[in-house]
VEXBA-548465 format. One record per atom (N, C-alpha, C): atom name; x, y, z. Coordinates in nm, 3 decimals, decimal comma. Each point is the difference from the previous one (the first is absolute). Layout:
+------+---------+---------+---------+
: atom :       x :       y :       z :
+------+---------+---------+---------+
:   CA :       X :       Y :       Z :
...
+------+---------+---------+---------+
***
This chain:
+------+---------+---------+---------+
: atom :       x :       y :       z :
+------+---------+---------+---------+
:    N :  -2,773 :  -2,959 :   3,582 :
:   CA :   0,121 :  -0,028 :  -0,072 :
:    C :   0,006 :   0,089 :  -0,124 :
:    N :   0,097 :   0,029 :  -0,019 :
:   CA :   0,032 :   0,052 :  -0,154 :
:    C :   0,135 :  -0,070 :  -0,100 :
:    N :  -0,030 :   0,042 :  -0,137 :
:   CA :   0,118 :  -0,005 :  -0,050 :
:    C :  -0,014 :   0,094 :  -0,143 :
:    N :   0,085 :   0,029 :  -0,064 :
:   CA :   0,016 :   0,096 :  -0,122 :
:    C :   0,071 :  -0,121 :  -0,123 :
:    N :  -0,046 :   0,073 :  -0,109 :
:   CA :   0,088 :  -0,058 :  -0,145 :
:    C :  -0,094 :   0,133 :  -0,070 :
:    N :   0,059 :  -0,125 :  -0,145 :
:   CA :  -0,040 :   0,157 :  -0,090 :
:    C :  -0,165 :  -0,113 :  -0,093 :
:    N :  -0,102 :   0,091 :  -0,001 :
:   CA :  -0,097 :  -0,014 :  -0,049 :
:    C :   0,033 :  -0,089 :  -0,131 :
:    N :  -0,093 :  -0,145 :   0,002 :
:   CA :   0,035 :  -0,017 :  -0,117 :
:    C :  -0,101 :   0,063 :  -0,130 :
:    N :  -0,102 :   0,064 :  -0,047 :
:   CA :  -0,043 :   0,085 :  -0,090 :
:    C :   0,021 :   0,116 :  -0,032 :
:    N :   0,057 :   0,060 :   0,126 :
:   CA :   0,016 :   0,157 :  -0,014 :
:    C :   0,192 :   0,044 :   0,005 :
:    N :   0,072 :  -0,101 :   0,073 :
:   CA :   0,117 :   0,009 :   0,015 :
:    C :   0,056 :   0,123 :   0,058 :
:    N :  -0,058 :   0,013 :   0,098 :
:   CA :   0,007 :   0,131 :   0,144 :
:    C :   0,014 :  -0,129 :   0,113 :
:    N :   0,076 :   0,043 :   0,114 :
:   CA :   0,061 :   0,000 :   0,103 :
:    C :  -0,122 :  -0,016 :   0,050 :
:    N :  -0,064 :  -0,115 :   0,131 :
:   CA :  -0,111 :   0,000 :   0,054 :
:    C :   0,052 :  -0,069 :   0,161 :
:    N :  -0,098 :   0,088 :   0,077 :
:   CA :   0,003 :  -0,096 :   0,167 :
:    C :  -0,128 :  -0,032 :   0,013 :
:    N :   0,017 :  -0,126 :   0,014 :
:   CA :  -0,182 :  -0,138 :   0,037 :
:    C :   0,008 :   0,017 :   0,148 :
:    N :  -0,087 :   0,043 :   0,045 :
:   CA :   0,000 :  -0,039 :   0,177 :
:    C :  -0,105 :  -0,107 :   0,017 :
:    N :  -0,001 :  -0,155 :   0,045 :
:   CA :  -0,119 :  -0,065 :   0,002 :
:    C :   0,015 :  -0,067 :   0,110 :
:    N :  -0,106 :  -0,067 :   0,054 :
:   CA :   0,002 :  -0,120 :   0,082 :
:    C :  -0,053 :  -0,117 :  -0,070 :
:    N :  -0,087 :  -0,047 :   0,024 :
:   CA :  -0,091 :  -0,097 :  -0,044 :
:    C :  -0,047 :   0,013 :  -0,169 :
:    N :  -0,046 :   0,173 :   0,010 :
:   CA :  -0,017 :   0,062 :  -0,136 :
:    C :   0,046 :   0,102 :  -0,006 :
:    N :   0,072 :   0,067 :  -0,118 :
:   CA :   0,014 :   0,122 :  -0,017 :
:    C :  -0,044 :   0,122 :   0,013 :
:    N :   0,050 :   0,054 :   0,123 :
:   CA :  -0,063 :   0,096 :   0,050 :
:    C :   0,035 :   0,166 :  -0,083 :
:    N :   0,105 :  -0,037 :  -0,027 :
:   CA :   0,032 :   0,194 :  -0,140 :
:    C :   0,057 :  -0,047 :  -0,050 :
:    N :   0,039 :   0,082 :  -0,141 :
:   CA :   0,122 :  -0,024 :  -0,116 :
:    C :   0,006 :   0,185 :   0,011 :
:    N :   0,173 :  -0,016 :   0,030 :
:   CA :  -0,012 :   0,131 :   0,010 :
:    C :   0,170 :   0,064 :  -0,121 :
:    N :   0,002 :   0,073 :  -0,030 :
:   CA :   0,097 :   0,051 :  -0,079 :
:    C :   0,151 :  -0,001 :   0,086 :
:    N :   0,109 :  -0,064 :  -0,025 :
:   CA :   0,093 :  -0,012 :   0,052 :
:    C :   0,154 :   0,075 :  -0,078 :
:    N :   0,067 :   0,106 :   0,116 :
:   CA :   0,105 :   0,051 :  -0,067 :
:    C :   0,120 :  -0,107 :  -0,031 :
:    N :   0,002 :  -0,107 :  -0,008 :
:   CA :   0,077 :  -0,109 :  -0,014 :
:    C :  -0,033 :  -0,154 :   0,015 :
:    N :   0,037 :  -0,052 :  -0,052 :
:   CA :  -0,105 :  -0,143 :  -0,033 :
:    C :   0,167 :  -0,119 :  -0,015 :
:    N :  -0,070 :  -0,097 :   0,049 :
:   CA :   0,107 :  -0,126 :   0,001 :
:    C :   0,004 :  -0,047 :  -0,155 :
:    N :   0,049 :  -0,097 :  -0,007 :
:   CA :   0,039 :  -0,059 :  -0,141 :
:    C :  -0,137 :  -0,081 :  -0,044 :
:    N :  -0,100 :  -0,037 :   0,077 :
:   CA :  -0,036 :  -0,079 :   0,015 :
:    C :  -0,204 :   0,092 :  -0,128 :
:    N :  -0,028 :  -0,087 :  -0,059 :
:   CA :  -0,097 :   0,028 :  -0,052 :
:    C :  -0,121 :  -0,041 :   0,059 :
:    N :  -0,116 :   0,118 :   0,010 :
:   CA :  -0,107 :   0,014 :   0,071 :
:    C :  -0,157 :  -0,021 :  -0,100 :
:    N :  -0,012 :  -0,145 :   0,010 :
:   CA :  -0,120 :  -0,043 :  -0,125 :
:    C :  -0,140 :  -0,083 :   0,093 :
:    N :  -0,108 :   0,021 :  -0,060 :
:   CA :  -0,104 :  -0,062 :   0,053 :
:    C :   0,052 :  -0,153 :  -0,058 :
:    N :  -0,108 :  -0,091 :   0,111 :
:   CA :   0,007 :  -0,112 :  -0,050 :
:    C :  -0,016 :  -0,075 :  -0,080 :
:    N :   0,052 :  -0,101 :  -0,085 :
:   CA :  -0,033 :  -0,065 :  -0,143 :
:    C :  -0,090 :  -0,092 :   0,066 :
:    N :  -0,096 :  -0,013 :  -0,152 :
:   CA :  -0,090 :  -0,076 :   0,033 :
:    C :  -0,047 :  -0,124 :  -0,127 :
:    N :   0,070 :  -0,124 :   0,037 :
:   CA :   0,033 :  -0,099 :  -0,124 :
:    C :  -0,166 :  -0,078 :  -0,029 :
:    N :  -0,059 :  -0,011 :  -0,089 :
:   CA :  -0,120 :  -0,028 :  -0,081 :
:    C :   0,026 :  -0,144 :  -0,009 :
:    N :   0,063 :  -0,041 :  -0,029 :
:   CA :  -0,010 :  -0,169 :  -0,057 :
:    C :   0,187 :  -0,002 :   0,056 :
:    N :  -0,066 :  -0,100 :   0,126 :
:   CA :   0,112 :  -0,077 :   0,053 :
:    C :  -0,075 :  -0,176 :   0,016 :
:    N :   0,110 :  -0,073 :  -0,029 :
:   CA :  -0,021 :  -0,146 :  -0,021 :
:    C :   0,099 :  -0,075 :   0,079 :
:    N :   0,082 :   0,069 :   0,073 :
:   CA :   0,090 :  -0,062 :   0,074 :
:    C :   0,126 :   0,129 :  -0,017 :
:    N :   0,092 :  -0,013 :   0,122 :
:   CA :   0,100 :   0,085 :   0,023 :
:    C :   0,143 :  -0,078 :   0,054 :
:    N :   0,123 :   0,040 :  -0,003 :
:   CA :   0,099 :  -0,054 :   0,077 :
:    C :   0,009 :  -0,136 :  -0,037 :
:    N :  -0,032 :  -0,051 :  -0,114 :
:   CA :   0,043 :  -0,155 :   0,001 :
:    C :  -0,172 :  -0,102 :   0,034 :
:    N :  -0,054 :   0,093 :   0,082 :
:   CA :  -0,116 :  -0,084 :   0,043 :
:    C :  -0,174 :   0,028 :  -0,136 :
:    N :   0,006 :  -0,125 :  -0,032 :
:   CA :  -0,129 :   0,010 :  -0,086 :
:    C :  -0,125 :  -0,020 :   0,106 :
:    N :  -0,098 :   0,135 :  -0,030 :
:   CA :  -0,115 :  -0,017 :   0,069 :
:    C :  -0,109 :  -0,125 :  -0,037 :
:    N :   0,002 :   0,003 :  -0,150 :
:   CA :  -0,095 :  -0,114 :  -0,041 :
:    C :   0,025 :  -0,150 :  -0,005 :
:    N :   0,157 :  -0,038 :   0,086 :
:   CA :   0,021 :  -0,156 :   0,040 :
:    C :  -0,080 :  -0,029 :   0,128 :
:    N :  -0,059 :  -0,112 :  -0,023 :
:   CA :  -0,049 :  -0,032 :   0,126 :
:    C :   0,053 :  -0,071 :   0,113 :
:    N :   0,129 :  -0,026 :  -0,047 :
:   CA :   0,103 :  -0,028 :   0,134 :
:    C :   0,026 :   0,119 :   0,083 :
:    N :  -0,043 :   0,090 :  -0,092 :
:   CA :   0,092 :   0,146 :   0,064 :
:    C :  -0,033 :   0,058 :   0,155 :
:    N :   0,083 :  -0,036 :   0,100 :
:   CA :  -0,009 :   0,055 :   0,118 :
:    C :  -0,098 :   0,143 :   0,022 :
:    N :  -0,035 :   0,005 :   0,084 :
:   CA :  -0,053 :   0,129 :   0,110 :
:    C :   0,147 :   0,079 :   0,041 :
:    N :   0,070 :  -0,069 :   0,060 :
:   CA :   0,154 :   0,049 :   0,008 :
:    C :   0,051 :   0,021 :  -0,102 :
:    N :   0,002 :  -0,021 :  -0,130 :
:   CA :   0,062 :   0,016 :  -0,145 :
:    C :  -0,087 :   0,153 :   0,023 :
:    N :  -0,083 :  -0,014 :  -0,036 :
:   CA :  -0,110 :   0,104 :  -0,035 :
:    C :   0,008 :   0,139 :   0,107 :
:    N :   0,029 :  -0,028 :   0,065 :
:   CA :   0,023 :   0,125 :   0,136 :
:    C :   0,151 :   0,021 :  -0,059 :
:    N :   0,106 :  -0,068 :  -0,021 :
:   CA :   0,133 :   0,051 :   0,016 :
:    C :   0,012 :   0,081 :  -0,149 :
:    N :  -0,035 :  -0,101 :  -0,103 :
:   CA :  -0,048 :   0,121 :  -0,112 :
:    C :  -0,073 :   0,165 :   0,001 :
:    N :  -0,090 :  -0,034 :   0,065 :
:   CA :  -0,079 :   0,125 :   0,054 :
:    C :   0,133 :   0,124 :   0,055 :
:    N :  -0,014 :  -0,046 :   0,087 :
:   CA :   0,123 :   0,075 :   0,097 :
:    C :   0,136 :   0,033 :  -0,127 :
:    N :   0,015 :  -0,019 :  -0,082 :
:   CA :   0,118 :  -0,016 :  -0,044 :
:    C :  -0,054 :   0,125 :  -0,130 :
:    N :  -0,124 :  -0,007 :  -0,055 :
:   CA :  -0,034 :   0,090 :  -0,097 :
:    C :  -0,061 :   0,112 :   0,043 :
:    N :  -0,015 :  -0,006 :   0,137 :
:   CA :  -0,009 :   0,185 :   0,049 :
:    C :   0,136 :   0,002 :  -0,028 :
:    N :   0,126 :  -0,057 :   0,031 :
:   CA :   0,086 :   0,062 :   0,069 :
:    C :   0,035 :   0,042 :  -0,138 :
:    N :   0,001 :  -0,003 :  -0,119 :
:   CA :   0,007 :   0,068 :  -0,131 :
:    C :  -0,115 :   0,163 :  -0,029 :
:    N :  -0,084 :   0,041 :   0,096 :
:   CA :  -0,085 :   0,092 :  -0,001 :
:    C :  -0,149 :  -0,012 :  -0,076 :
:    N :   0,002 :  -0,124 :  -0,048 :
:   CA :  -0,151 :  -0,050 :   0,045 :
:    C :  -0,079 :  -0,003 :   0,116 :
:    N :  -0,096 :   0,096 :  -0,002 :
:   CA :  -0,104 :  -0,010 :   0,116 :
:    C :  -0,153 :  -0,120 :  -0,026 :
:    N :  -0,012 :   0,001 :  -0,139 :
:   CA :  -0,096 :  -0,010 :  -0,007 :
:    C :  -0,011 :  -0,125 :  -0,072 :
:    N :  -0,055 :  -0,114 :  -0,042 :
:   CA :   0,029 :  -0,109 :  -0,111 :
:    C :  -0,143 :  -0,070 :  -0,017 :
+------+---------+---------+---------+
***
């Protein structure tokens, strides 16, 4: 698979070809709108989306749909 945007540190036009992992970053004569950044990686999370991690009512299902919900902001990592 591929896709292009514009680098977010260098702000040049880039094409990612990856599958599973990124296989090149290669210099692109035209780039989508779309910005091309490694993944954030949040240090002190205590809960996300409404859901507090440290209640002890707090679902497994709370806790997964939160999850799922703070990649989708470009957190990889927490």
């Amino acid at each position: 698979m591929k896709c292009s945007g514009v680098d977010a540190l260098t702000g040049a036009a880039v094409e990612i070809e990856f599958e599973k992992e990124i296989a090149a970053v290669r210099p692109a004569s035209n780039a989508e709108s779309s910005w091309m950044a490694p993944g954030f990686i949040d240090i002190q999370v205590n809960g996300f989306a409404g859901v507090d991690y440290n209640r002890p009512e707090t679902t497994p299902a709370e806790i997964a749909r939160s999850i799922r919900t703070i990649w989708s902001t470009g957190v990889t990592r927490f």
